[in-house]
Structures are given as structure tokens and as C-alpha cells.
C-alpha positions in Angstrom: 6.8 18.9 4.3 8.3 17.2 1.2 6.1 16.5 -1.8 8.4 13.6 -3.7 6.5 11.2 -5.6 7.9 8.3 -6.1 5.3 5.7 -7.6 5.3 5.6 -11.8 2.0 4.8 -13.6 0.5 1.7 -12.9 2.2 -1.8 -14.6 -0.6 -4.3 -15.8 0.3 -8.1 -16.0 -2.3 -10.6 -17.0 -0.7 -12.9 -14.1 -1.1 -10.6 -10.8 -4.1 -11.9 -9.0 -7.8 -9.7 -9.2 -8.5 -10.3 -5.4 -11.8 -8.6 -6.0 -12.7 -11.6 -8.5 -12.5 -13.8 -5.6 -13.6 -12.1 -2.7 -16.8 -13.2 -1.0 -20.1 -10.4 -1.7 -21.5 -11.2 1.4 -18.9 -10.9 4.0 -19.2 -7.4 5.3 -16.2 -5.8 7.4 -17.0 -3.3 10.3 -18.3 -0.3 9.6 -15.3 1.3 11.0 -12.0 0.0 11.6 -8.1 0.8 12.1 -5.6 -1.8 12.7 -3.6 0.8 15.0 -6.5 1.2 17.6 -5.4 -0.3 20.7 -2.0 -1.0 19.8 1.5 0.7 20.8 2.4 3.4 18.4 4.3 2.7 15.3 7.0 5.0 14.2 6.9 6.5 10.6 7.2 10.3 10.4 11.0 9.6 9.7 10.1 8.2 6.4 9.2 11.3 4.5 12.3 11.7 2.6 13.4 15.1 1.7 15.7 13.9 -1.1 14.8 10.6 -2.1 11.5 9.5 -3.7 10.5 6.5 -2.0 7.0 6.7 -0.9 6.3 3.3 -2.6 8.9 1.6 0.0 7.6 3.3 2.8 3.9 2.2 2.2 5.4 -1.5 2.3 7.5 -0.6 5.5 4.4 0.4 7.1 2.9 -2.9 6.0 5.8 -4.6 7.5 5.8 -3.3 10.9 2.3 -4.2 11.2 3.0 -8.0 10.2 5.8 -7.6 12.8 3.2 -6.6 15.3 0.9 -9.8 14.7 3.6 -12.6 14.2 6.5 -11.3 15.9 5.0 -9.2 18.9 7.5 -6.9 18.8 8.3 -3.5 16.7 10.6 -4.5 14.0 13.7 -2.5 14.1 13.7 -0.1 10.6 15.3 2.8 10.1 14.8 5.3 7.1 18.2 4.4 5.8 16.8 1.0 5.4 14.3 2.4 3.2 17.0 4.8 1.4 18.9 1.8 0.7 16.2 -0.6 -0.6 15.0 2.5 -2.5 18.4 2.1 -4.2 18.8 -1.4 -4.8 15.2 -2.1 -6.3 15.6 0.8 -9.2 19.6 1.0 -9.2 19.8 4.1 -8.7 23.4 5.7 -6.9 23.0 9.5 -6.8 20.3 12.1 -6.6 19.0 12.9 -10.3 20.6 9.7 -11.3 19.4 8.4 -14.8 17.4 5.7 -12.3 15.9 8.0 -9.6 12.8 8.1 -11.1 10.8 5.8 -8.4 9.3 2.9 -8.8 6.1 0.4 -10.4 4.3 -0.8 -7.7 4.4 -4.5 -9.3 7.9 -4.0 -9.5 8.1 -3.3 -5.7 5.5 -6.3 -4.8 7.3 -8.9 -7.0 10.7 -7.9 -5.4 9.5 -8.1 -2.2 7.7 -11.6 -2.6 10.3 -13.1 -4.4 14.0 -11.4 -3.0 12.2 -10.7 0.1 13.8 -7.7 2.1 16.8 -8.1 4.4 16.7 -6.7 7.7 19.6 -7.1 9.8 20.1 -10.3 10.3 16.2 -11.4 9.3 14.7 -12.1 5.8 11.1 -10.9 5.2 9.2 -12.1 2.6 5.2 -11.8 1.1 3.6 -15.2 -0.1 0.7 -13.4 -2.1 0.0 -9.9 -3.6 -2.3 -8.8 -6.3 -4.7 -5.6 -7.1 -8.2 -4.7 -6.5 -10.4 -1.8 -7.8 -10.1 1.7 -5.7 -13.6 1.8 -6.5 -15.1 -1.1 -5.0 -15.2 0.5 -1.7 -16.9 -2.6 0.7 -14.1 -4.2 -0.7 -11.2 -2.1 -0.2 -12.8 -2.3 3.1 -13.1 -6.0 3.7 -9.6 -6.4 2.1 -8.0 -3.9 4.8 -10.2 -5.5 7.9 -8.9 -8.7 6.8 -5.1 -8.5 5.0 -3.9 -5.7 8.0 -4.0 -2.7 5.2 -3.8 -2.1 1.3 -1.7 0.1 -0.7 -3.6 3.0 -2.6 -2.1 4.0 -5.4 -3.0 8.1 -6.1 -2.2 10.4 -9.1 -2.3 13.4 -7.0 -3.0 17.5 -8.3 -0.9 19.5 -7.0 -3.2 21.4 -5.0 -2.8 19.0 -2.2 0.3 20.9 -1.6 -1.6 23.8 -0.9 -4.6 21.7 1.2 -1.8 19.9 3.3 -0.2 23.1 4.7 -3.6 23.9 6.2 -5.1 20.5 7.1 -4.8 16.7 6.3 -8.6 16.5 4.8 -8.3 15.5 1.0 -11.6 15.7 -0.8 -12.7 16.4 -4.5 -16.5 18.0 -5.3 -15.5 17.9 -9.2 -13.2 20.8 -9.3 -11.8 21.1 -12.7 -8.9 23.6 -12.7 -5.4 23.0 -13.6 -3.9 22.2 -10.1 -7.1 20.0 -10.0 -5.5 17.6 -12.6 -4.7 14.0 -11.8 -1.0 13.7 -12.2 0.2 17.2 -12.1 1.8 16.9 -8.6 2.8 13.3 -9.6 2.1 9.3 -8.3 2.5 7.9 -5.0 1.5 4.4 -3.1 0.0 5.1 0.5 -0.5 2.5 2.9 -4.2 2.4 4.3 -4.7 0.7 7.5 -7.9 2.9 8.8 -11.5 3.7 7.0 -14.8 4.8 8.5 -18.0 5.1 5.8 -16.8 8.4 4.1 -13.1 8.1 3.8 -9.8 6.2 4.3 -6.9 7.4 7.2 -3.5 6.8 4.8 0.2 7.2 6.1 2.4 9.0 3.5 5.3 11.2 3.5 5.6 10.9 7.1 1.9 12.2 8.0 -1.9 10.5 8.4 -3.7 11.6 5.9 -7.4 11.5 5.4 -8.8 11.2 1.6 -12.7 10.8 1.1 -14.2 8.3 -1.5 -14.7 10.7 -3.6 -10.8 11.9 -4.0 -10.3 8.2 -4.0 -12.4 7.4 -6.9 -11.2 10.4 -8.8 -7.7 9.8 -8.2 -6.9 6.2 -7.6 -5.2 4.4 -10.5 -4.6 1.4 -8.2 -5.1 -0.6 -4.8 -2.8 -3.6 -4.0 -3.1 -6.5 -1.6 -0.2 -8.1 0.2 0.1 -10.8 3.0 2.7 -12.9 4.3 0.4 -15.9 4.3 -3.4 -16.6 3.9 -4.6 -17.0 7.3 -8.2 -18.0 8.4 -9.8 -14.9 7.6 -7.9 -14.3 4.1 -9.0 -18.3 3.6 -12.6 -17.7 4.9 -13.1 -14.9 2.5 -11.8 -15.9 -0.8 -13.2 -18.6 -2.7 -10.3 -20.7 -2.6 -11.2 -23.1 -5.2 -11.9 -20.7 -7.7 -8.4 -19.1 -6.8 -6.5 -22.4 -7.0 -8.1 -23.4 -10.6 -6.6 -19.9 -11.4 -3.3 -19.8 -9.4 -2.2 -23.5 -8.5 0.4 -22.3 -6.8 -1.5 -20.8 -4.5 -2.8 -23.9 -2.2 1.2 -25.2 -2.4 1.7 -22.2 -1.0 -0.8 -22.4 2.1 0.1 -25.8 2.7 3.6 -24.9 3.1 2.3 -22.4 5.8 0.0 -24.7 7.8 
């Protein structure tokens, strides 16, 4: 298994939406939940690239297929040179070791994606809305993947994960303090999290499903983003839409243009 890490430190921009800000208290998701259950299996082992740190564009692939799934009914066709190629385009990199192959911001990566979209054979697939919510708030990481398909964890992982994943695909923190204990010294990376029961979080990275407990999450986490295509009925009935539209205008423009 390949460790690359692809995601730098977390970008802060006074414009990205605070979904938890808006976000109904009382709405409360299922207990348990995975978007997957029930559904044919999505491919993704393929994207854990052994040369090529792109862990941030695989979390948004996985996203992808998923929207494929609800609007499309059908399994959109990626392949992991897709994601070696958008990998390249969005941080202009050419070679291996490359002055630019040094991954990527998340924002970058969700502002690309909403407004240059991401070509796909012949097919142009954009996101309407993204923004950030606190990896801490765990009802709401929770409502925010029952209802928006998924979220993107951001994790500063220790490298004893290496050592953990070679045995097993439980990661869980009881304070440990030791060196490979450190946040950051294996490096970051964006997961995609489609899957939570009342302890812990199911997340697809480098290829494998990986489950990480609250705890790992709140001592590791430096970031957790929302994206969507569209707000639908349920983003709509969760949200406090007025609030959001005193704050983003372009936001209700934006849902009228989907109705």
C-alpha cells in the first residue's frame, strides 16, 4: 500500500461558506448511515496512486460517482488516468518531483471544480456550492453526509498509521503522545466519507475503506468540506436559506437556475 499525501495545510478564505452556521440544530440524521448500502459497487481501489500524490482528487472522484449514481443512474466512466491527469492540470505539475508535485489546497481543488468544472469524455461536471464545516461538530458532519451524499475529511495523519494499516483498517487515538503519534509527521490528505455509525466514520482513501473513530477525527482533522451539485430539498430543508442568501446572494440565483 502507498502512503502519498497529497493535501497541503488547510487555505482559509473569509468568502467560503461555514455550512455549520446555517445548518438546522434540530434536524437529526440516522443514527447510522452509508450512502453505498443497497447500491451496486463503486470502483475505487485503482485510485491509490503509487507515484502520484492525488488523494485530494480521488476524494472528489468518489464524490462524483456518487452524484453520477443519483442524477445519472449509471456509473460514470473514470479511470485513474483521469485523476493522474487532472492531478496535473490543477497544480501544473509535468514530472515526478517536479517543482509543482507537491499536491494540492483543498479550496484550491473545490474552486476549480465549481468554477472550470472537470471534463469527462465528452461531459462537463460541475459543483454549484461548496464550503467547510468543523470536524468536531459530529451531528453535523453527520447531518451534512446523510444529506449532501458524503463530506471530504481533511486529516494531518502520524505516521504510525502506516504501521496500524498493515495490520487492520481501525484508526483510533487514546492520547498517545510519541513521535509517530504526531499530527503531520506522515503528512495531509482529503478522504471522502460517505458512511458513519455513533463511534466512527467508514472513509475511502488510497484505494481502501478505512475506519477512523471520533476521537482520531477530533485529534487529527484540520478540515471537513461540503460539496453538491445543486441544493435539492433536503440541502434546502436543512439550511436556513434566508440567512444564507443575506450572506451569499448568489446563492438563491443559483437554485433558481436549478429548479
Amino acid at each position: 500500500m502507498d502512503f502519498l499525501c497529497g493535501k497541503l495545510p488547510h487555505v482559509f478564505d473569509e468568502r467560503t461558506i461555514i455550512f455549520s452556521r446555517f445548518m438546522d440544530p434540530t434536524f437529526h440524521a440516522p443514527t447510522r448511515y452509508d450512502f453505498d448500502k443497497g447500491r451496486t459497487r463503486f470502483p475505487f481501489e485503482e485510485w491509490n496512486s503509487p507515484k502520484w500524490r492525488m488523494d485530494v482528487i480521488a476524494s472528489q472522484t468518489n464524490q462524483l460517482l456518487r452524484f453520477g449514481r443519483i442524477d445519472q443512474r449509471r456509473t460514470l466512466d473514470v479511470r485513474a488516468q483521469d485523476l493522474v491527469s487532472r492531478y496535473k492540470r490543477l497544480t501544473g505539475t509535468r514530472k515526478l518531483d517536479d517543482q509543482n508535485d507537491v499536491g494540492i489546497s483543498v479550496l484550491d481543488a473545490m474552486r476549480l471544480w465549481r468554477n472550470a468544472g472537470w471534463k469527462l469524455r465528452d461531459s462537463d461536471y460541475k459543483i454549484s456550492v461548496y464550503g467547510e464545516i468543523e470536524p468536531n461538530e459530529h451531528d453535523l458532519m453527520r447531518t451534512a453526509i446523510y444529506i449532501f451524499r458524503g463530506v471530504h475529511i481533511g486529516l494531518w495523519l502520524p505516521r504510525i498509521v502506516k504501521r496500524i494499516t498493515a495490520t487492520g483498517n481501525l484508526w483510533d487515538y487514546d492520547g498517545q503522545t510519541s513521535e509517530e503519534w504526531k499530527p503531520g509527521s506522515l503528512g495531509g490528505v482529503l478522504a471522502y466519507c460517505k458512511a458513519y455509525d455513533p463511534n466512527a466514520y467508514e472513509i475511502l482513501l488510497w484505494g481502501r475503506k478505512l475506519i477512523v473513530s471520533n476521537r482520531f477525527v477530533d485529534h487529527y482533522s484540520d478540515e471537513c468540506w461540503i460539496a453538491s451539485e445543486g441544493l435539492d430539498y433536503w440541502g434546502k430543508s436543512v439550511l436556513d436559506m434566508d440567512a444564507l442568501a443575506m450572506r451569499y446572494p448568489w446563492i438563491i440565483e443559483e437554485a433558481r437556475e436549478e429548479g
